[in-house]
C-alpha positions in Angstrom: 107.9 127.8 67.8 108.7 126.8 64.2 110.3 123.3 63.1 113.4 124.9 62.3 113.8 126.8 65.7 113.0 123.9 67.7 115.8 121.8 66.2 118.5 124.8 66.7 117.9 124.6 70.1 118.2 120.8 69.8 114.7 119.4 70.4 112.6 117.7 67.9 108.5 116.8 68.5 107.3 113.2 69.8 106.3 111.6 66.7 102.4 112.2 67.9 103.0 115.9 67.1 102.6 116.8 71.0 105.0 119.7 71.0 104.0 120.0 74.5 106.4 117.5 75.5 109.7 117.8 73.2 112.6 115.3 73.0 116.1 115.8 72.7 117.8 115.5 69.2 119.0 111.6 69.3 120.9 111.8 66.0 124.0 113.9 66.4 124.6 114.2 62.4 120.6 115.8 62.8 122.2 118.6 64.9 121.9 121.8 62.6 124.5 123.8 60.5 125.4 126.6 58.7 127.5 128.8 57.8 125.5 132.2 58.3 125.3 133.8 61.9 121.6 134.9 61.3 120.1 131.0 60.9 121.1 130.4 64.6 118.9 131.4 67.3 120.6 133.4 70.5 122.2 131.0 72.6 120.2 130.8 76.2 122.8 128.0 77.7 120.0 125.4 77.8 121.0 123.7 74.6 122.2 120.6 74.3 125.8 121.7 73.5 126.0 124.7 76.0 124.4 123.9 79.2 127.5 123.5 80.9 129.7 126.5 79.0 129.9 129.5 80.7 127.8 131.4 78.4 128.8 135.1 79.8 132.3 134.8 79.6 131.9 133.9 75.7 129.0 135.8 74.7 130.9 138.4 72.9 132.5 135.6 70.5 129.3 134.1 69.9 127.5 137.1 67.8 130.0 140.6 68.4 132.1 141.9 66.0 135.7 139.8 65.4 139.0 141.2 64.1 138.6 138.8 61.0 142.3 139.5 59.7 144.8 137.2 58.5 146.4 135.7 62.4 149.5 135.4 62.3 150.9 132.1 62.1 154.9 130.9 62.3 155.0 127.6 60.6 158.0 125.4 60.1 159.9 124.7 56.7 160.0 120.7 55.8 160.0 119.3 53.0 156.6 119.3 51.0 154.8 121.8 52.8 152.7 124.5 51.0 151.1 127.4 52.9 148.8 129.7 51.5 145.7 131.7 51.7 142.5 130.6 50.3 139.6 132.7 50.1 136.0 131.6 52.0 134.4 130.3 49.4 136.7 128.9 47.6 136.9 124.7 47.2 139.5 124.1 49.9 136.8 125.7 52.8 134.1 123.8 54.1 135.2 120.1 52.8 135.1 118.7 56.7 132.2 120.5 57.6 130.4 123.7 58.7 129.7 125.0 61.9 127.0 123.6 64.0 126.9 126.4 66.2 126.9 130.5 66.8 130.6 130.7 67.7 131.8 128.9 64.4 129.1 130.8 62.7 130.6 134.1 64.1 134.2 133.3 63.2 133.2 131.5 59.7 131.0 134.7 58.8 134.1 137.5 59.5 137.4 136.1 58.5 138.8 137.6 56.0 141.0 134.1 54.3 141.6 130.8 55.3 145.2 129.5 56.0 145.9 126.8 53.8 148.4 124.0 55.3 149.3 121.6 52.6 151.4 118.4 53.2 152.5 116.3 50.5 155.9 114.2 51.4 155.5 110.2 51.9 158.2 110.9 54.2 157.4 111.4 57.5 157.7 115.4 58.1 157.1 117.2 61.3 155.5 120.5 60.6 154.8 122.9 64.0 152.5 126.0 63.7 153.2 128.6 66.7 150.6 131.0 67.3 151.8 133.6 70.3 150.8 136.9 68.3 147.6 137.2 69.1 145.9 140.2 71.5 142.9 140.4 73.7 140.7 141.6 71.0 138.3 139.5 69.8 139.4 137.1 67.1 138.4 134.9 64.2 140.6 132.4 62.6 140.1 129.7 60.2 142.9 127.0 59.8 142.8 123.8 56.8 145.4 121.3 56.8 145.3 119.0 54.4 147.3 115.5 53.3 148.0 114.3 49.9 147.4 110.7 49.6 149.7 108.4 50.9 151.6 111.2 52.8 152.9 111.0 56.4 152.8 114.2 59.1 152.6 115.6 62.4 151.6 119.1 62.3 151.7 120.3 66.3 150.0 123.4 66.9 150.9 125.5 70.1 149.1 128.1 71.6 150.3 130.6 73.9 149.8 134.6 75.1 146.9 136.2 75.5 143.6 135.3 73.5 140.0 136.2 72.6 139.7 133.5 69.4 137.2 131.8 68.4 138.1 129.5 65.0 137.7 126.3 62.7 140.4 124.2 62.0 139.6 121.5 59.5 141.8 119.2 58.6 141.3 116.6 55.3 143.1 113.2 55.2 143.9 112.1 52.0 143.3 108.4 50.7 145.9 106.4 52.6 147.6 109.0 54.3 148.5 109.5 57.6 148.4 112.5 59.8 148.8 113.5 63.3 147.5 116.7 64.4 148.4 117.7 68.0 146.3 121.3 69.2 148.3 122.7 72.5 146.7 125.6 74.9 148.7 126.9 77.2 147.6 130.8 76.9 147.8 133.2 79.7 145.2 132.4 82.6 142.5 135.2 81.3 142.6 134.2 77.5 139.7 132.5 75.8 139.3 130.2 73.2 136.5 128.6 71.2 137.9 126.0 68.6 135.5 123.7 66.0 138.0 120.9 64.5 136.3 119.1 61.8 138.3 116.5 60.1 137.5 114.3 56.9 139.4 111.0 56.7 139.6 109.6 53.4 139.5 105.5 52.3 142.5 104.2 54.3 142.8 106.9 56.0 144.4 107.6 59.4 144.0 110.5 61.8 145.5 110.6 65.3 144.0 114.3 66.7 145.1 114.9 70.3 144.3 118.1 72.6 146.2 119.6 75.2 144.5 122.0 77.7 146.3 123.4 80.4 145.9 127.3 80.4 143.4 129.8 79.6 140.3 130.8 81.7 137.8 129.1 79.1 138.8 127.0 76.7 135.9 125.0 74.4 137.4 122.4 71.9 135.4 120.6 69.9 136.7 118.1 67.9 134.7 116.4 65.2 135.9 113.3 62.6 134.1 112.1 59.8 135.5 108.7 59.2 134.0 108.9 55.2 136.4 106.3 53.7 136.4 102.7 53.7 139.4 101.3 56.1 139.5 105.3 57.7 141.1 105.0 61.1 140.1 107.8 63.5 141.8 108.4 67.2 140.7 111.3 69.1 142.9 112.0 72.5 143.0 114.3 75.1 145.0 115.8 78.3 143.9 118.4 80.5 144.4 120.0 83.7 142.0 122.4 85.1 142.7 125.0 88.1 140.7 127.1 90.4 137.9 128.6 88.1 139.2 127.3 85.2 136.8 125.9 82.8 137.9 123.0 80.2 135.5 121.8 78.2 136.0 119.2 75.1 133.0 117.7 72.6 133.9 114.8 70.4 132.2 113.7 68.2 133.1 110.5 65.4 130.8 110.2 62.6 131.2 106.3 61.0 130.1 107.2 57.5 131.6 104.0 55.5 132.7 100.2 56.2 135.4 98.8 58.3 136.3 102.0 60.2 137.8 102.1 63.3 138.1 105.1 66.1 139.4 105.3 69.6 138.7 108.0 72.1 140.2 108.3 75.1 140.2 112.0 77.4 142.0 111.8 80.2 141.9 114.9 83.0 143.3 116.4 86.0 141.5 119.0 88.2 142.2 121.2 91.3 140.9 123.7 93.4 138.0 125.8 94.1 135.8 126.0 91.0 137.5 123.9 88.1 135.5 122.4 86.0 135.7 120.4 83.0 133.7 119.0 80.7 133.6 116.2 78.4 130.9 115.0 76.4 131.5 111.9 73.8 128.9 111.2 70.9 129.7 107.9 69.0 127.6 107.5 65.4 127.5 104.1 63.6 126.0 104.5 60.4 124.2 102.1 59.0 126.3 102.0 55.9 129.3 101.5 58.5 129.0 97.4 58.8 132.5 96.2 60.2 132.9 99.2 62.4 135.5 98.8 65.8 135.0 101.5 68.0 135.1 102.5 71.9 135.2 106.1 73.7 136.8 106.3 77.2 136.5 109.8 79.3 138.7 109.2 82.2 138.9 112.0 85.5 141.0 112.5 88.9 139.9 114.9 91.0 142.9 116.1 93.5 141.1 118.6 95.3 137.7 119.3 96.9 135.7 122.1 94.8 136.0 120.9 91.3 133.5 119.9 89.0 133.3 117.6 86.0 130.4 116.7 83.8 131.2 113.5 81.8 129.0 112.3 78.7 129.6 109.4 77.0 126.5 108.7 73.8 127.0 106.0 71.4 124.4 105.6 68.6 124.3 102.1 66.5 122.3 101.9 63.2 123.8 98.6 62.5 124.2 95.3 64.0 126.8 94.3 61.6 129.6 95.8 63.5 133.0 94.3 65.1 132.1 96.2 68.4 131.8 99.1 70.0 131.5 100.9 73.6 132.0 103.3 76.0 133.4 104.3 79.9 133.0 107.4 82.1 134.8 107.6 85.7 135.6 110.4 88.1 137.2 109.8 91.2 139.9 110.0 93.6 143.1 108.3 93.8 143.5 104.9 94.1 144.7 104.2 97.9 146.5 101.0 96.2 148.3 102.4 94.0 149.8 105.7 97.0 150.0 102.4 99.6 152.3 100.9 96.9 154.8 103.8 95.8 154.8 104.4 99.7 156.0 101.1 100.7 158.8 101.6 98.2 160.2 105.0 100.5 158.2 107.7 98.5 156.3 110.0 100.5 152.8 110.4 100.2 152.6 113.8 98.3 155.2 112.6 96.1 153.3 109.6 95.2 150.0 111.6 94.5 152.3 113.2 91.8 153.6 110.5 90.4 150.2 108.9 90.1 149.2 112.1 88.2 152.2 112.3 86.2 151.4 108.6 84.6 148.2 109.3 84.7 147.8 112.1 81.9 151.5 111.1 80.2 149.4 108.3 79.1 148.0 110.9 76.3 151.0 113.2 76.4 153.4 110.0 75.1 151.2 109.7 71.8 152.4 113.1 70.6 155.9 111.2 69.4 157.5 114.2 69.8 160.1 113.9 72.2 161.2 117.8 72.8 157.3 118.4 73.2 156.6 115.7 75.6 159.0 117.1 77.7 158.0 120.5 77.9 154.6 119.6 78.7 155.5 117.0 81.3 157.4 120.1 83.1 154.2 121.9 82.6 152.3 119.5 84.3 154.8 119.4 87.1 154.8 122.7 87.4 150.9 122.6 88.0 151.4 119.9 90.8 154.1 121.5 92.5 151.1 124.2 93.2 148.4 121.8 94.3 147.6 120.4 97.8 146.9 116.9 97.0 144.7 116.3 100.0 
């Protein structure tokens, strides 16, 4: 096996050459990229990054042919927004990133333009992007939103219908701008969705990116923030609820690339019934150029029901010692008998308590949208996915 292939699958050789014995990749920036299909070996489902996908379900968005047209997208009007289409290869595509695996690959290789979200108001301007168009033919997309410096946004992007997508969105934050981006599934329970979110956050910086999954039968977000400024701030957040044979999975990753960044990462899921699963894994990289860095990744499970599954990775990598601190927390687990013992001694019956606990639980995330109407509507939603559980 060549040099090249081995790190695709994400190995490397012992650094006595015995290729015998192969370790894994410790150095998530070392993971490989590009932007051409061919460089990327088939996917087998024992690398690193899809052991615990479901690789039959996608395997048709990993290397088949994509409807690559222009999806249809029904933005909001506020004040200094600009939408347009950009081509590939033009110098708006690929500032965040490129695709570090063979469903971006697919997707980056087919579309036919990128969609172009420009904000440029210092006024705080709330921008939704409603996707609901889409078909059960397999899709690509390719999303950029962008900040000017110094301007202010919350772009919230809901997702609903059927779907068979797999996409990048990447988003650029301008020098001492601030940005909000807010990525809600709630698609019909047999749509599919591969996403790649790679962000850029300039000197001053500040990103707030939070994920909402609650419907879809597979649904693979990956979010990934390169904190390249000086002073960048970087929070990565996430809800999600997974049902019977549902499959949820989320892979963050925050990249400290300057000084006296800061990120926060906190996941925070819900699962019930025979066969959910969800999947979290965290990766944490301190550069060694990132001295004053503050950072800590929490990934935070309640399992209601016997017959789920969740696979929870926290990985934080230091190159520094000259850092303001840093660390990490995985747990899965039941409910808290103190916390039912106390709602019931105030007259709430048990399975009403179990709710409430849940309801708190996941609002937690859902609150940092600062959208009211939205918060709303997905509180409901959640309700609504209690009112069919047995919380045993």
């Amino acid at each position: 096996m060549s040099n090249l292939q081995t790190e695709q699958l994400g190995f490397k050789a012992h650094s006595d050459g015995d290729w015998d014995n192969r370790a894994p990749i410790q150095t998530r920036s070392d993971r490989f990229k590009s932007t051409n299909l061919a460089d990327f070996p088939a996917v087998t489902g024992r690398e690193v990054n899809w052991k615990f996908t479901p690789i039959a379900q996608i395997k048709h968005l990993l290397t088949g042919d994509l409807n690559g047209a222009t999806t249809a997208l029904e933005i909001s009007d506020a004040a200094g927004v600009t939408v347009s289409e950009v081509a590939m290869d033009s110098e708006f595509v690929g500032r965040a990133g490129i695709p570090e695996d063979q469903a971006a690959a697919n997707a980056w290789g087919q579309v036919a333009a990128a969609q172009r979200i420009l904000l440029t108001s210092e006024e705080h301007q709330t921008v939704v992007v409603k996707r609901t168009a889409l078909s059960t033919d397999a899709t690509a997309a390719h999303t950029v939103i962008e900040t000017a410096p110094h301007a202010q946004a919350l772009v919230i992007i809901e997702n609903s219908g059927d779907a068979n997508l797999t996409e990048t969105v990447e988003i650029v934050v301008g020098e001492a701008s601030k940005l909000t981006v807010v990525s809600i599934h709630e698609w019909n329970e047999d749509a599919i969705h591969l996403a790649s979110h790679n962000a850029t956050i300039g000197r001053d910086g500040d990103l707030q990116h939070i994920v909402v999954s609650l419907g879809g039968k597979v649904v693979r977000v990956n979010p990934t923030l390169h904190l390249d400024g000086q002073g960048a701030n970087g929070e990565a957040y996430g809800a999600y609820f997974a049902d019977a044979g549902q499959h949820l999975e989320h892979q963050v990753y925050i990249d400290h690339n300057a000084p006296n960044t800061r990120s926060r990462v906190a996941y925070k899921g819900a699962l019930q019934g025979e066969g959910a699963h969800a999947v979290w894994i965290g990766d944490v990289l301190i550069r060694r150029v990132a001295s004053g860095t503050d950072s800590y990744e929490e990934n935070r499970n309640l399992t209601l029901t016997e017959g789920t599954r969740t696979d929870s990775i926290p990985n934080l990598e230091i190159e520094t010692g000259d850092i303001a601190g840093a660390g990490h927390a995985s747990t899965t687990g039941r409910f808290d008998e103190e916390h039912i013992f106390y709602l019931q001694s105030r007259g709430i019956s048990e399975d009403e308590a179990r709710k409430l606990v849940v309801r708190g639980f996941l609002f937690d995330v859902i609150q940092r949208i600062g959208n009211e109407q939205v918060e709303e509507r997905l509180q409901a939603a959640i309700d609504a996915e209690l009112q069919q559980s047995v919380l045993a």
